[in-house]
C-alpha positions as CSV (number, residue, x, y, z in Angstrom):
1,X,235.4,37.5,-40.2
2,X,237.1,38.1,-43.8
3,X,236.0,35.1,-45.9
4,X,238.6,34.4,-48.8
5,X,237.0,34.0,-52.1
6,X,238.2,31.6,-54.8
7,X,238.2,32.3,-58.7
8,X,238.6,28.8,-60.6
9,X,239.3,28.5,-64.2
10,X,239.0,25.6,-66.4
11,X,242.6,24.5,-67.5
12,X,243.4,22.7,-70.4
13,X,243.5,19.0,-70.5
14,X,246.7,19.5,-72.6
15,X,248.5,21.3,-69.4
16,X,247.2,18.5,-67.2
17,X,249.4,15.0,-66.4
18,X,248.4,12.8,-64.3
19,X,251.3,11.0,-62.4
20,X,251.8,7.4,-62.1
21,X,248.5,6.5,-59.3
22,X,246.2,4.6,-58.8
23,X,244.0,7.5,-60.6
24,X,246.2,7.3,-64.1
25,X,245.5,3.0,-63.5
26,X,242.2,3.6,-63.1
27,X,241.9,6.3,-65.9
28,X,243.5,4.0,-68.5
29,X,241.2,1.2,-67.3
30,X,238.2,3.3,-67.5
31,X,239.3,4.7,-71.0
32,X,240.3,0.7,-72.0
33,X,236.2,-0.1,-71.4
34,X,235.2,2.5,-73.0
35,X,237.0,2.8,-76.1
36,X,236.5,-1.0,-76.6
37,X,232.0,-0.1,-76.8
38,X,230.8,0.2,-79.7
39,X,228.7,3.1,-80.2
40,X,225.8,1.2,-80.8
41,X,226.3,0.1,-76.7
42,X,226.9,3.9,-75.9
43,X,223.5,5.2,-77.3
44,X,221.6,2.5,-76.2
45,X,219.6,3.9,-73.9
46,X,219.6,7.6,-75.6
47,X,217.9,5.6,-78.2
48,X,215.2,3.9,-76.3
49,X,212.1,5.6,-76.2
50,X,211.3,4.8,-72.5
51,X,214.7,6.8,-71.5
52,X,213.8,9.5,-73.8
53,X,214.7,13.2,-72.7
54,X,212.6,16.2,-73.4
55,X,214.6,19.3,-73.0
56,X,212.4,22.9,-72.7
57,X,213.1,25.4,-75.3
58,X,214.1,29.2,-74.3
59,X,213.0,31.1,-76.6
C-alpha cells in the first residue's frame, strides 16, 4: 500500500484571514483579554521562583 506523504510549510500570518466564525469571535475575545493584562500579570509566574525553569545548555 502507497502511503501519501505530506510536506507542510509555515505560511504567513499576513496571507492568512480568518472569516467571520465563531473562531475570528473567539480570536478577538481572546486577543481583547490579553491585550487588556498588563505585563506585570503576563510574567507573573515566569518571575516566581517556585515556577522557575532551568533550561540545559548544548554546548
Amino acid at each position: 500500500m502507497n502511503a501519501m506523504q505530506y510536506t507542510f510549510q509555515p505560511m504567513a500570518t499576513d496571507r492568512v484571514q480568518l472569516l467571520p466564525s465563531m473562531f475570528k469571535q473567539r480570536y478577538a475575545l481572546n486577543r481583547r483579554y490579553m491585550m487588556s493584562l498588563s505585563s506585570e500579570n503576563l510574567l507573573h509566574e515566569i518571575r516566581d521562583e517556585r515556577y522557575t525553569v532551568y533550561f540545559p545548555v548544548i554546548s
